[in-house]
C-alpha positions as MATLAB code, in Angstrom:
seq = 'XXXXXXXXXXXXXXXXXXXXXXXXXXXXXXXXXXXXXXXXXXXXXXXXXXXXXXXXXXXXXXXXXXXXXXXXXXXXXXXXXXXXXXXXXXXXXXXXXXXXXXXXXXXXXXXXXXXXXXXXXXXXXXXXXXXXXXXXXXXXXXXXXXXXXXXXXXXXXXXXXXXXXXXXXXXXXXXXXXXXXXXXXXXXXXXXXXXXXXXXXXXXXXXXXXXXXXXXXX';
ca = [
       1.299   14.200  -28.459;
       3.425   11.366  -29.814;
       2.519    7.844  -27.982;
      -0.133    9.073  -25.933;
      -2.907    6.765  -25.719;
      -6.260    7.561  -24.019;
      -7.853    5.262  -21.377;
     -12.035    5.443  -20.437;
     -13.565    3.008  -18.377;
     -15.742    1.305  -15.962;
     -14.456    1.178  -12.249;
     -16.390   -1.095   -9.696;
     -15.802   -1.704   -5.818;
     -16.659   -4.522   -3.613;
     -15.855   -3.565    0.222;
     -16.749   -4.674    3.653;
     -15.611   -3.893    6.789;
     -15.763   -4.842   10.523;
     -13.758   -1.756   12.491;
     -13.785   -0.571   15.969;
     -13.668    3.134   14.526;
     -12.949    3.212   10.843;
     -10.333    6.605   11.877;
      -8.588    5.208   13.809;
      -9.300    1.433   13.934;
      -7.525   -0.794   16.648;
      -9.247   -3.483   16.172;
     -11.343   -5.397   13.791;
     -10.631   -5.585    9.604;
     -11.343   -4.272    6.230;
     -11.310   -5.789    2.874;
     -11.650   -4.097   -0.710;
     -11.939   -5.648   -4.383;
     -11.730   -3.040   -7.188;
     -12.091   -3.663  -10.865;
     -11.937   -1.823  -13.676;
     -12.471   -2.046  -17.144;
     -10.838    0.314  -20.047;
     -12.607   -0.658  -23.389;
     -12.302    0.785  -26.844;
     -16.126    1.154  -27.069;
     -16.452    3.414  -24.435;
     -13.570    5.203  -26.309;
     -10.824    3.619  -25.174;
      -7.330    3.082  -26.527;
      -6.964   -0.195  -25.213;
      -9.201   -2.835  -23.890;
      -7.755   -3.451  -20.375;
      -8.456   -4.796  -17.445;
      -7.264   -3.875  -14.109;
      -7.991   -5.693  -10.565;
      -6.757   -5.148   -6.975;
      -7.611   -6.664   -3.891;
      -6.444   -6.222   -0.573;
      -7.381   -7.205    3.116;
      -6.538   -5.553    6.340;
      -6.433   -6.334   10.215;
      -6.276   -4.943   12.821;
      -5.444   -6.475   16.675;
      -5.388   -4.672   20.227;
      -3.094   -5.560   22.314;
      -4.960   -4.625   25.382;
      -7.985   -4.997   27.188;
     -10.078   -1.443   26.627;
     -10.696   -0.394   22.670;
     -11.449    2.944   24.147;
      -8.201    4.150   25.264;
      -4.712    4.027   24.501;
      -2.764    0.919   23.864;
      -0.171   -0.953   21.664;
      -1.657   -3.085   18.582;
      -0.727   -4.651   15.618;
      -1.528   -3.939   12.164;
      -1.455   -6.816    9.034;
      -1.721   -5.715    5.433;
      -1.915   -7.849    2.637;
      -2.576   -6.885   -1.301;
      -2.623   -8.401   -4.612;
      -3.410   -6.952   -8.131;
      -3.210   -7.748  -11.698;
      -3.082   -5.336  -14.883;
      -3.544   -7.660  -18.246;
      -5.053   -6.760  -22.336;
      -8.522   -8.465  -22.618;
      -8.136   -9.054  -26.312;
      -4.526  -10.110  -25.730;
      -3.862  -12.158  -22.785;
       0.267  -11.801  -23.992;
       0.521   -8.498  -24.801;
       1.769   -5.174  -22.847;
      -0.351   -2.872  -20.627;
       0.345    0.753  -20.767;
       3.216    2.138  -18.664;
       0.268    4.298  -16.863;
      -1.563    0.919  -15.900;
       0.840   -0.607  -14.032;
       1.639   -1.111  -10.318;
       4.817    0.035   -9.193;
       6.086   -0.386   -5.454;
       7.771    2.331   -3.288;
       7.223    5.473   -1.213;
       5.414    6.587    1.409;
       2.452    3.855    1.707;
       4.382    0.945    0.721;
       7.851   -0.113    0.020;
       9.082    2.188    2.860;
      13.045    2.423    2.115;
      13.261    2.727   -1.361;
      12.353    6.079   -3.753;
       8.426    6.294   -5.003;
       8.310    4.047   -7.632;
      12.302    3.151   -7.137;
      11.732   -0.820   -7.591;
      12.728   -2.121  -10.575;
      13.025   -4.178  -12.647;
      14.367   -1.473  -14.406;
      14.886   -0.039  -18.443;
      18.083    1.890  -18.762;
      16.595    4.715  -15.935;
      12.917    3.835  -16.044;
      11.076    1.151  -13.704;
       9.327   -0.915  -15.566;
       6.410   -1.472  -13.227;
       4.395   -4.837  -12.855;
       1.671   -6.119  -14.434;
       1.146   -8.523  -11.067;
       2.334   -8.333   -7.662;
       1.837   -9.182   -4.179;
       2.526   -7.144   -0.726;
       2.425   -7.691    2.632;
       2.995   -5.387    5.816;
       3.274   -6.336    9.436;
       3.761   -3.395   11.584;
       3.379   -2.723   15.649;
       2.053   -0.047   16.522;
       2.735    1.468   20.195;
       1.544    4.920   21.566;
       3.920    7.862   22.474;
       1.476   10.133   23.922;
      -1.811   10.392   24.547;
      -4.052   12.889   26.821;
      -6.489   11.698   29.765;
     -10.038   12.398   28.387;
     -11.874   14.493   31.073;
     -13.958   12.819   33.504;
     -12.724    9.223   33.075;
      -9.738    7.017   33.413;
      -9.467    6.604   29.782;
      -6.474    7.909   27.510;
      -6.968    9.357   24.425;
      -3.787    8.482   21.993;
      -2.313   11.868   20.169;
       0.860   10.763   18.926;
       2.392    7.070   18.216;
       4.964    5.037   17.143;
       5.560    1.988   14.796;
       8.032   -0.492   13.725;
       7.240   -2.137    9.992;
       8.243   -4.494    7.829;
       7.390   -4.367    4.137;
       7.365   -7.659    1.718;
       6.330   -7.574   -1.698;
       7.273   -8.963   -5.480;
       6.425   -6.847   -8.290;
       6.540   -8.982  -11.716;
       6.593   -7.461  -15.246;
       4.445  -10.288  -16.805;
       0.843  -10.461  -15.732;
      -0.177  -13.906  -14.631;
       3.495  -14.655  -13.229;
       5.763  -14.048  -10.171;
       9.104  -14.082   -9.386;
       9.548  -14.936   -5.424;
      13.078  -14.593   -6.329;
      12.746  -10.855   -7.305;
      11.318  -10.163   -3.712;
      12.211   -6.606   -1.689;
      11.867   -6.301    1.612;
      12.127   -2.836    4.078;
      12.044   -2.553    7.715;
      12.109    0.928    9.706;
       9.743    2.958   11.963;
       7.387    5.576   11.597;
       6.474    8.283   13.788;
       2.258    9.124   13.462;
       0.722   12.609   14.455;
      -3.143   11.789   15.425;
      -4.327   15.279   16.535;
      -4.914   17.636   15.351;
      -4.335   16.241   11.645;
      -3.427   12.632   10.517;
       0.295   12.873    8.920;
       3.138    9.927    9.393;
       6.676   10.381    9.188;
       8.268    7.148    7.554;
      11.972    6.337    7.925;
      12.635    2.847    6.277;
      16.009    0.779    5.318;
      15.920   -1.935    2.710;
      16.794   -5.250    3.419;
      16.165   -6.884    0.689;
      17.237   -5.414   -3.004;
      18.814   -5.288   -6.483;
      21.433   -2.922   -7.051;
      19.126   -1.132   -9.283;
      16.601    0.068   -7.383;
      16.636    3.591   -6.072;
      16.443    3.755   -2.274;
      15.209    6.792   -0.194;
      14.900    7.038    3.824;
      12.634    9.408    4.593;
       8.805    9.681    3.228;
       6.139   11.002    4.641;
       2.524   11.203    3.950;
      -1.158   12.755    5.372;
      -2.612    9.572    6.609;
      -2.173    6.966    9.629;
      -1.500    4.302    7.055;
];
């Protein structure tokens, strides 16, 4: 079809962790470093490359990992999206980051950040996120034989910072959004969180959107 271009690559990931219980961690962290490379030799479009990183923690506040209890959950990410042979140029609309939804950017549509083109988001070629969220249990069940609760259904309050730039190598801190809102998390029998987030701060631009939901605890 007219304009599509064809991206094959090499992806490679660099990942360690130190988790309580990597389901359901409540303490401990995790840390991941992905790269990947499009190139025209491997037959390729475009030669791009494409890097994320991000780094999470996780702190109990309570005494017993084994049972129920509030905790506190930091999440930090960074990524980058640039043309080896052209340091300047543009990366493919399909290649870059865009903030918004369910995971991140809570508050505002999937992929409702600008900046924008007429009614398309741009996307970024770099950004930087953050999330700070508490994390506090609604219900949980005694598990037999002990004095230990088991936690089946909890309850958060985030806050979402990030800045999404169009230009790789470059941000704006001025062009910052940041969301706030709770979340509601189902842990039995199936992992699915209901989102409801509020920006606080935006452009008039971007497209905003309460409710999101999605089949994971984070």
């Amino acid at each position: 079809s007219v304009g599509a271009e064809s991206f094959v690559g090499l992806t490679a990931s660099l990942s360690a962790n130190k988790l309580d219980n990597r389901r359901l961690p409540r303490t401990g962290w995790s840390s991941r470093w992905t790269n990947t490379f499009y190139a025209e030799g491997l037959g390729s479009d475009a030669n791009l490359w494409k890097s994320e990183v991000s780094f999470d923690k996780y702190f109990l506040l309570g005494n017993d990992p084994e049972t129920a209890s509030p905790g506190i959950y930091v999440g930090l990410g960074g990524g980058i999206s640039v043309p080896i042979d052209d340091p300047k140029g543009s990366v493919n609309y399909g290649e870059r980051f865009f903030f918004g939804g369910a995971r991140f950017g809570r508050g505002f549509r999937f992929r409702g950040v600008g900046p924008y083109e007429g009614d398309y988001p741009l996307g970024g070629e770099t950004f930087l996120r953050s999330t700070l969220e508490y994390r506090f249990p609604l219900y949980a069940q005694q598990v037999p034989g002990t004095a230990r609760k088991r936690e089946l259904f909890r309850g958060s309050l985030f806050v979402d910072a990030g800045v999404l730039d169009p230009e790789a190598y470059e941000l704006d801190f001025d062009q910052t959004r940041v969301s706030a809102g709770f979340a509601l998390g189902l842990i039995e029998p199936f992992p699915v969180t209901f989102s409801f987030g509020w920006p606080l701060v935006s452009e008039d631009e971007d497209e905003r959107q309460t409710f999101a939901f999605t089949l994971t605890l984070r």
